[in-house]
N, C-alpha and C positions, 0 to 999 in steps of 0.2 A: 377308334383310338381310346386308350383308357384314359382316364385321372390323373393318374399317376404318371404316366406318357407325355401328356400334355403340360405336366406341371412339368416335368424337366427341360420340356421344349423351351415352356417360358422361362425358363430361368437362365435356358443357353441367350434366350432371346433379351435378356435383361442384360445380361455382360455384355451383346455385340453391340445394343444399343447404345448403353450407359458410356463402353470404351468409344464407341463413333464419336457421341457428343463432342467427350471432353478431350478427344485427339483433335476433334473439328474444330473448337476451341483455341489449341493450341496454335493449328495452323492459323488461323485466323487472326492471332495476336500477334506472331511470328512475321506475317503480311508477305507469308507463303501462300503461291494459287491452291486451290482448293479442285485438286488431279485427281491420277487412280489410287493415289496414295492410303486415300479415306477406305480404298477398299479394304488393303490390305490391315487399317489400325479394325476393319471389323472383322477378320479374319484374326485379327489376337484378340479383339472380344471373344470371339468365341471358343477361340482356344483355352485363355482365360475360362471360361467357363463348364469346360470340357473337363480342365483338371481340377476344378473345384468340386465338381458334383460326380465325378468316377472316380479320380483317383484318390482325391482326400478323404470324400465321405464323411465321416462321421470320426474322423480319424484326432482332429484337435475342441470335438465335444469337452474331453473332462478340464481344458484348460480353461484359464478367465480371458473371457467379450476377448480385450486386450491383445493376449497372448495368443491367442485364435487368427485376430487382423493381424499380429507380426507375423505368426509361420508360415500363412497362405502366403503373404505378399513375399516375403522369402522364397518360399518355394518356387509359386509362380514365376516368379524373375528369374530366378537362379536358371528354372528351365529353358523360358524365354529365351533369355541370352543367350545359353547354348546352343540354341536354335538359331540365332539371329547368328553369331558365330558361323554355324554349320553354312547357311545361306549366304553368308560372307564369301567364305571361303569356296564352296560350291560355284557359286559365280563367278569371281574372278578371272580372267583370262591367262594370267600366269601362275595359276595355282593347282596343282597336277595330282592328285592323291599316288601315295608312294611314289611320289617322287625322290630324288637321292636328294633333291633341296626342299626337304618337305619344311625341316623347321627353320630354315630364313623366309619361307612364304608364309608358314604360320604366324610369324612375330612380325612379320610384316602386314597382314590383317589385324594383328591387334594393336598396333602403332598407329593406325587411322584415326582421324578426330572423328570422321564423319559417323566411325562405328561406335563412340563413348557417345555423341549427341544422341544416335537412336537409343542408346542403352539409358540414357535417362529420362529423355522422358516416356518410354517403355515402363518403365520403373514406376512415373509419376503417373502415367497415366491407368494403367492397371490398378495403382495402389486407392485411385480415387474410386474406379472400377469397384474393383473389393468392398470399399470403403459403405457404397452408396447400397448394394445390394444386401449386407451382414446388417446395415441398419433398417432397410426393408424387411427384413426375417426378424429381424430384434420387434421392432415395432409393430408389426404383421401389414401383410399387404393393403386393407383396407383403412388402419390408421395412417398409414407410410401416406398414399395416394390423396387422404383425404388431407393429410396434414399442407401436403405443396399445392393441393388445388383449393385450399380453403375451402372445399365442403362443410365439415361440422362447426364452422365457427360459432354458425347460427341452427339450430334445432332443426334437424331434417326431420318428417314423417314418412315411415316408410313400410310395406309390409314385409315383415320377416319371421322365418323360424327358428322358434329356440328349442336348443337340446339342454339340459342340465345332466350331468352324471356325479352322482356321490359314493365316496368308497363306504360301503360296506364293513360297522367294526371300527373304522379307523380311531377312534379316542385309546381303545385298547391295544391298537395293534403299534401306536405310538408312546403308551406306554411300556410294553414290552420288550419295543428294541430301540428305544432310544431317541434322541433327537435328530443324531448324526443318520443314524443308520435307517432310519424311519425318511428322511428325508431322499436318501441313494432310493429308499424304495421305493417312491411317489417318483423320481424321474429316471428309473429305470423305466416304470411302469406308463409313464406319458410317453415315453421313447418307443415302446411297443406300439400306444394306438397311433404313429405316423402315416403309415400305409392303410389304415380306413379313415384316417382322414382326409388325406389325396384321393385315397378313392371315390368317395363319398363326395368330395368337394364342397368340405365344410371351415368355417373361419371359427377359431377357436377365438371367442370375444376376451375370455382370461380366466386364469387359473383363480380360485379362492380358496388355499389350501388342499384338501383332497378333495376338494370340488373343480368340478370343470363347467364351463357354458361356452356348447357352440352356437353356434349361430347361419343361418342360410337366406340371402333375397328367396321370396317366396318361390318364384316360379323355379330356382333352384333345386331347393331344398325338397318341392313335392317332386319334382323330374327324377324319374327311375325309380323312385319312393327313397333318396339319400337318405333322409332326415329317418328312419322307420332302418334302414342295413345300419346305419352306423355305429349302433349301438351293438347289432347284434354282433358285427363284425371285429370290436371292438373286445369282443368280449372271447371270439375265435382266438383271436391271436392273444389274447392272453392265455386259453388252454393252450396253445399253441407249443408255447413257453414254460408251462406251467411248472415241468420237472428240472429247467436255472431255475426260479423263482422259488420253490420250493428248496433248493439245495445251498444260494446265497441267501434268502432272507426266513424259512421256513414257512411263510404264507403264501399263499396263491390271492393275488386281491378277487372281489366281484364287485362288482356297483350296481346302485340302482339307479333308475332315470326316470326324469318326465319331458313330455314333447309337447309345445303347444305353438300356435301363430295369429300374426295377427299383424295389428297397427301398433309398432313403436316410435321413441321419438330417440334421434341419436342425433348426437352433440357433445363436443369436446367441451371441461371441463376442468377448470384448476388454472391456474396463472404463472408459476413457479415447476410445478408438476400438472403437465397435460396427461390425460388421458381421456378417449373417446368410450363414453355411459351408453347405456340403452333405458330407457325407462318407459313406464307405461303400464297400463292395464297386464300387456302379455307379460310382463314379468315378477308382477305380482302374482298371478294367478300360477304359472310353472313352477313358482319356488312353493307356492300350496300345493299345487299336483304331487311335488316332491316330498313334502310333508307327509300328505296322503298314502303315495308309496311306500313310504319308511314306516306307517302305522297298521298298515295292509300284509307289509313284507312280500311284495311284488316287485318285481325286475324292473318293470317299465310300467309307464302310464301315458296314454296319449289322450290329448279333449278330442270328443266327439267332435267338436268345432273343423278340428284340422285333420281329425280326417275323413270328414265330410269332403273337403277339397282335395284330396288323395284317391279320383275314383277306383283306381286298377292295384289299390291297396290291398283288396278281400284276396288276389289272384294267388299273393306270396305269403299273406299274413292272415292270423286267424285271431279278432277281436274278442275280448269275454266279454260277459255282461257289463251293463254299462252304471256304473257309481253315481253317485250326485256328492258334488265337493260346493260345500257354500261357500264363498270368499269374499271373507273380508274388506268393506267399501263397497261391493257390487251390489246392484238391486236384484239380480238374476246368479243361480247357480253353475258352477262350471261342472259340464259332464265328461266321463272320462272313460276310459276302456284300458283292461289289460291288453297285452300284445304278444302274440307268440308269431314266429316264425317258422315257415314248415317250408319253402324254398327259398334258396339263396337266386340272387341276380343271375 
């Protein structure tokens, strides 16, 4: 099963849960027994989730957060209830399709209380549904999870790898075409790497303008060599694309990267405005790696450190000689290697 497979699983599996809860909820408070009914509110979780992620897609991206939660919860419903409707009416015992009394049976399913009570909180429950998952994706999984379980309240130690990527050029290339339009191109262009990112199974820690840093739990990030395709694969699907990119903005981006791992410390951070840091030795040293990169004019750079722990690395990739980068604070040098790729996964 791929990444990408997977990840949609979980996201159907996030709607059927999230709608259980807060249907179970409802019943609960209502001091309604708790039947097969529950079946059925996760059977519109996942319905719910079904037309979230096929049929909408990417469909209310260019609107704002806001207006994004009103269409889906719109949509969703509107279909819902046609549905709920259909199986209304479906059911009934004096309700005959083309029948010559189709429409007094029709208006007679919609004169039901019983049918307005499902239809609301159908309505509520979904919309909290929706609510709970656009703020899991707003926030990314790992802050979302870590925020309700109070993980980072207090500094975790933990091993992880970091990816940095920097665009290539960018001071000029935001000169050129502008603030507005300089900006459509940084998320056109993060909109391309989604699919080696699932792939990859990597947590995008946050954007810094045309900078990116991801990040992977170590035994992740070395599994399959992720941390080592991401880049390159990243950089596929931008030729991929290359002749839109070229025709709406006239450039093609490239970037360069550095890959390093180790012991970070992660903890949220701020009182007003949270957001979850990573700090440490590895991220001082990655943003020199990149440094280095940028004054080498190399693609990538990985420390011999990490991929020392990447044994089945030589199999798909072919290291250059190996740099000595001094870094600042350290009593010891970080060493490093260019990285080419001569098979894909």
């Amino acid at each position: 099963m791929t990444a990408i497979t997977r990840y949609k699983l979980r996201k159907l599996a996030k709607y059927t849960l999230v709608t259980t809860a807060v249907a179970m909820a409802f019943v609960l408070f209502s001091g309604e027994p708790l039947d097969l009914q529950l079946g059925a509110w996760a059977l519109l979780g996942l319905w719910t989730g079904i037309l979230e992620e096929y049929m909408f897609g990417r469909r209310f991206r260019a609107l704002a957060i806001p207006l994004q939660f009103i269409g889906k919860v719109l949509l969703v419903n509107l279909l819902t209830i046609a549905l709920i409707a259909v199986a209304f009416g479906w059911g009934s015992e004096r309700f005959v399709w083309f029948a010559d009394d189709r429409p007094a049976r029709v208006q007679e399913i919609f004169l039901m209380a019983q049918l307005y009570t499902l239809m609301l909180r159908v309505v509520v429950v979904t919309s909290i549904a929706i609510l709970v998952v656009q703020m899991e994706e707003f926030m990314g999984r790992r802050m979302f999870i870590g925020f309700l379980l109070g993980r980072y309240e207090r500094p975790v130690a933990e091993e992880r790898v970091v990816l940095t990527m920097d665009l290539v050029g960018s001071t000029g290339l935001a000169e050129r075409m502008g603030d507005m339009r300089y900006f459509r191109f940084l998320n056109y262009t993060y909109s391309l790497m989604t699919d080696a990112i699932l792939r990859n199974e990597a947590d995008i820690h946050k954007y810094v303008g045309d900078e990116v840093i991801f990040t992977w739990p170590m035994p992740i990030g070395v599994r399959y060599e992720n941390c080592l395709d991401l880049y390159f694969d990243i950089q596929e699907r931008i030729e991929l694309h290359k002749e839109e990119m070229k025709s709406e903005f006239g450039v093609v981006p490239h970037f360069r990267a550095a890959v390093h791992g180790g012991r970070v410390i992660s903890a949220q951070i701020g009182h007003t405005k949270r957001a979850l840091e990573l700090s440490g030795d590895v991220m001082n040293s990655v943003a020199r790696i990149l440094g280095l990169a940028k004054d080498m004019k190399a693609d990538i750079l990985i420390s011999a450190e990490l991929l020392a722990r990447i044994p089945e690395a030589d199999q798909r990739f072919r290291p250059g000689p190996e740099e000595i980068l001094p870094v600042k604070g350290r009593k010891r040098e970080v060493r490093v290697h260019t990285l080419a790729r001569i098979q894909k996964a």
